[in-house]
C-alpha positions as CSV (number, residue, x, y, z in Angstrom):
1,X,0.0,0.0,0.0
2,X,2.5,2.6,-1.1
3,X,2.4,6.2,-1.3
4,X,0.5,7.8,1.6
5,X,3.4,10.2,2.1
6,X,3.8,11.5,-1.5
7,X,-0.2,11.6,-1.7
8,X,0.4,14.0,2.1
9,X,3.1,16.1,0.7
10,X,1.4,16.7,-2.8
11,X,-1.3,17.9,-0.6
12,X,1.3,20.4,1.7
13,X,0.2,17.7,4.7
14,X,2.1,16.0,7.5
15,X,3.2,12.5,6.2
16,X,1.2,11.2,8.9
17,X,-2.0,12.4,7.3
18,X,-1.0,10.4,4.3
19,X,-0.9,7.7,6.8
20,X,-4.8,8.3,8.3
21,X,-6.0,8.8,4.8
22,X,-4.3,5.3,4.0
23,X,-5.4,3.6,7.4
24,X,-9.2,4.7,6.0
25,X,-8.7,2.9,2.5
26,X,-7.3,0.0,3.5
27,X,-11.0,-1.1,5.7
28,X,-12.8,0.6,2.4
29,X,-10.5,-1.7,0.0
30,X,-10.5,-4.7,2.1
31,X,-14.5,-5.0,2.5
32,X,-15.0,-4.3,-1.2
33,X,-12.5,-7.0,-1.7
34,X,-14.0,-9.5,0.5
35,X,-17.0,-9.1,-1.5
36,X,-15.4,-10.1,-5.4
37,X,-14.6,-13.7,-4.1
38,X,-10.4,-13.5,-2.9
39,X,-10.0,-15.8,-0.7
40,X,-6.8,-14.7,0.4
41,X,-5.6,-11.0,0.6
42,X,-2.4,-9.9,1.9
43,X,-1.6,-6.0,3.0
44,X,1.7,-4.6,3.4
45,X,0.8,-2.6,6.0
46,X,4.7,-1.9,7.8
47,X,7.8,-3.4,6.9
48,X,10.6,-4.7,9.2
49,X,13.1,-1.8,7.5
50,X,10.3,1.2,8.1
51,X,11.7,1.1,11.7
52,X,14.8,3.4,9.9
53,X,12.0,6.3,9.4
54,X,11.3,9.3,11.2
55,X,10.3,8.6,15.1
56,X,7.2,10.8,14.4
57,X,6.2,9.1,11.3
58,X,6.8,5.6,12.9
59,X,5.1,6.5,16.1
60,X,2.0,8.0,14.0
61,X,2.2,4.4,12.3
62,X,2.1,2.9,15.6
63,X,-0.9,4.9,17.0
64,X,-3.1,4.4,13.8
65,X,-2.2,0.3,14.4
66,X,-3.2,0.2,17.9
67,X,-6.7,2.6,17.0
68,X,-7.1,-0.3,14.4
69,X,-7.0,-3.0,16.7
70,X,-8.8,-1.6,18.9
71,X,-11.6,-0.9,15.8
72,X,-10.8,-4.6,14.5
73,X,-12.6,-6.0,17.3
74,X,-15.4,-5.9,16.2
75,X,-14.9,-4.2,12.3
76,X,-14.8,-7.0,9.9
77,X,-17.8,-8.8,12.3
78,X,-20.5,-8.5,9.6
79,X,-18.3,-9.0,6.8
80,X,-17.1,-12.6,7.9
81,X,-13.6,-11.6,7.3
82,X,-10.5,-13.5,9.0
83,X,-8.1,-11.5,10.7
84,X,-4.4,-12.6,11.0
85,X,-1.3,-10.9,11.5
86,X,2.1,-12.2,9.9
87,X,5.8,-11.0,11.1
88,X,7.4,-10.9,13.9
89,X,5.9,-9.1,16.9
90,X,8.6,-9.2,19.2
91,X,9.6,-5.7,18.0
92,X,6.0,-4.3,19.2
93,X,5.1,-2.9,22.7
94,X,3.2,-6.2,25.3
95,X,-0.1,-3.9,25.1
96,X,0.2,-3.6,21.2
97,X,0.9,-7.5,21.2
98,X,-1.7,-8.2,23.6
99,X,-4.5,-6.3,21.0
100,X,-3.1,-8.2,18.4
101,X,-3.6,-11.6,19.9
102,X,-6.9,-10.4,20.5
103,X,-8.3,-9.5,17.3
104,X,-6.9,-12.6,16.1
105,X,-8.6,-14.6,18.6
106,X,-12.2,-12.8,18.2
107,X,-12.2,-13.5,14.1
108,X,-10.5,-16.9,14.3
109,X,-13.8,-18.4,13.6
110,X,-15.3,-16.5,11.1
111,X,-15.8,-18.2,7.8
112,X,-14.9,-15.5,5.3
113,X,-12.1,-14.0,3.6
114,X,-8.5,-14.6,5.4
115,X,-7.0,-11.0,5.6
116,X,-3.3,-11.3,6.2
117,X,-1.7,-8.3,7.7
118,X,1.9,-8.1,7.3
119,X,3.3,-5.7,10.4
120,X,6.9,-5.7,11.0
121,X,7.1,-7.8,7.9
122,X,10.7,-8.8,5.9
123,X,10.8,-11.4,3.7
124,X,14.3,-12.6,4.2
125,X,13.8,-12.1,7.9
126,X,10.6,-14.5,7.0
127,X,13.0,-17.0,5.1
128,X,16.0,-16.9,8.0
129,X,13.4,-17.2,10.9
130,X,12.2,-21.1,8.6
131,X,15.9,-22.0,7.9
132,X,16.7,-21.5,11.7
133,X,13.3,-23.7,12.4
134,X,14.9,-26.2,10.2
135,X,18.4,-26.5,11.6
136,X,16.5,-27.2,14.6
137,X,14.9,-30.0,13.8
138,X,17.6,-31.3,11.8
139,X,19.9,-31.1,15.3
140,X,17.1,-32.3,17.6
141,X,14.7,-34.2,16.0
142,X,17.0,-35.9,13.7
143,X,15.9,-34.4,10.5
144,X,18.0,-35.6,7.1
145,X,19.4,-32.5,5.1
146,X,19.1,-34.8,2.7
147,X,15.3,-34.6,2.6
148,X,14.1,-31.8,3.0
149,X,11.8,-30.3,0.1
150,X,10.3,-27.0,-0.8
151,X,7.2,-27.5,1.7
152,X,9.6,-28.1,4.7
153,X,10.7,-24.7,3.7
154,X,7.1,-23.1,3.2
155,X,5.2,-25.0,5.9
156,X,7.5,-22.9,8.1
157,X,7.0,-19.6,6.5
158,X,4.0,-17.2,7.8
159,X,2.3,-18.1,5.4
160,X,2.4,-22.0,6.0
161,X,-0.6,-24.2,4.7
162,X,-1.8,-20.6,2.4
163,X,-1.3,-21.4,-1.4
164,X,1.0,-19.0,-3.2
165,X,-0.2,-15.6,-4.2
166,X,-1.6,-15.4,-7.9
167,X,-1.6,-11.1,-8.2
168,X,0.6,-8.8,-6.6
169,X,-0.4,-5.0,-6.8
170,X,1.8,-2.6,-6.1
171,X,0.4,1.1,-5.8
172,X,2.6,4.0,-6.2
173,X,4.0,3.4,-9.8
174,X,6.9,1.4,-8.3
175,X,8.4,-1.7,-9.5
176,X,9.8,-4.0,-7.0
177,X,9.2,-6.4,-3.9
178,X,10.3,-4.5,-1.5
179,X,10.8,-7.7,0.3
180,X,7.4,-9.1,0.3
181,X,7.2,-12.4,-0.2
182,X,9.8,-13.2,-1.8
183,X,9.9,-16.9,-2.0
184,X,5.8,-17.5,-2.3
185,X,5.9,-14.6,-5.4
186,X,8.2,-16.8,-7.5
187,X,5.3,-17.1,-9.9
188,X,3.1,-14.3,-8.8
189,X,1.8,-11.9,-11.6
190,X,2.5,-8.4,-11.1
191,X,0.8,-5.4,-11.1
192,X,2.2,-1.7,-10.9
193,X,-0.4,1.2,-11.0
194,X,0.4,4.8,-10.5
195,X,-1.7,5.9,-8.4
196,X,-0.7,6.3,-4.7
197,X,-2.8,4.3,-2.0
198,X,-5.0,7.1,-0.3
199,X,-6.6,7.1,-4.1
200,X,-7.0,3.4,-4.7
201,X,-9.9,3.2,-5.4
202,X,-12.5,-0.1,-6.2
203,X,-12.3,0.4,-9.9
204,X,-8.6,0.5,-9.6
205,X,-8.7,-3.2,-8.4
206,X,-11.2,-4.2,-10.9
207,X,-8.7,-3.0,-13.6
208,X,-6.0,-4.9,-11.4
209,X,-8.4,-7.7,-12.0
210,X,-9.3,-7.6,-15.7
211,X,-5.1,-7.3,-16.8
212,X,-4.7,-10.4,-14.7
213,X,-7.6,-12.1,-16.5
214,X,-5.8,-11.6,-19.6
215,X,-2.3,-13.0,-18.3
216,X,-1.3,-16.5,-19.6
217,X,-0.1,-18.1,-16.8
218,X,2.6,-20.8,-17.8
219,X,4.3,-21.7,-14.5
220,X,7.8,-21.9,-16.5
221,X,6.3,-24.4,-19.1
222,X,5.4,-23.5,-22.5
């Protein structure tokens, strides 16, 4: 979800307003989402290098989190949707953690769309955190180097049991990973747009939709 702080400064506002504006698209976005048939959707919603910004901007981040959290209790309720949170939370203050466990513990039931939120997310922190879960087992439960396969690798991953994304969009007009999921994107489709998240907008998906329609999909075959 990039670009709330060019789409602040374009506007002569605080990068944290960028951030509000963003925090208010992303439940907009997500609901209209649930509502086309995804299964699974993924938001990168702070990154395990965003730490390195401003204190204000990352305590701003913080504060709209934890007003989320407290929100997510009970937003999402009519709309069925899943909530779980994917990184590592170790970083986070024992209150923040605490509402986190929370809302995942009120939606765990629901029966809707899974809405993965990636919060003090890296994807090669992601990937060291399963190699160091597999030299582990291969030291005390007598695992075989030897053996281990691609799903020893991804069952330990966040993501674990969760097929493989199909799209990736990417708002913002960039073109790269950013490290996000780097090792379940290996045959993603990709999706660059422009415009910056605080104008994302449900026809903006739809187009998202409609140029992945017309990919051909050929998995490295022919």
């Amino acid at each position: 979800m990039d670009g709330n702080g060019r789409w602040a400064k374009k506007r002569a506002l605080p990068r944290s307003i960028g951030h509000k504006f963003g925090a208010q698209n992303f439940r907009k976005i997500t609901r209209y989402i649930s509502k086309t048939g995804v299964k699974i959707l993924t938001l990168y919603a702070f990154s395990t290098e965003n730490w390195k910004r401003p204190l204000e901007e990352v305590n701003a981040l913080m504060g709209l989190f934890r007003q989320y959290l407290i929100d997510s209790l009970t937003d999402f309720r009519e709309d069925d949707i899943k909530v779980v949170f994917i990184g590592d939370r170790s970083a986070f203050d024992p209150k923040l953690v605490e509402l986190i466990n929370e809302t995942e513990e009120v939606a765990k039931n629901r029966k809707g769309m899974l809405l993965n939120i990636a919060m003090n997310y890296g994807s090669r922190d992601e990937i060291l955190r399963a190699v160091k879960m597999l030299c582990r087992d291969v030291r005390d439960k007598g695992l075989d180097p030897d053996l281990i396969t691609e799903n020893d690798i991804a069952s330990r991953l966040y993501t674990a049991h969760e097929p493989d994304p199909d799209l990736i969009i990417r708002t913002g007009g960039e073109f790269r990973l950013s490290n996000f999921m780097l090792y379940q994107s290996a045959y993603s489709e990709f999706y660059s747009t422009e415009t910056l998240w605080p104008d994302f907008h449900e026809e903006d998906f739809d187009k998202a939709i409609i140029e992945f329609n017309h990919r051909s999909r050929r998995f490295g075959g022919v």
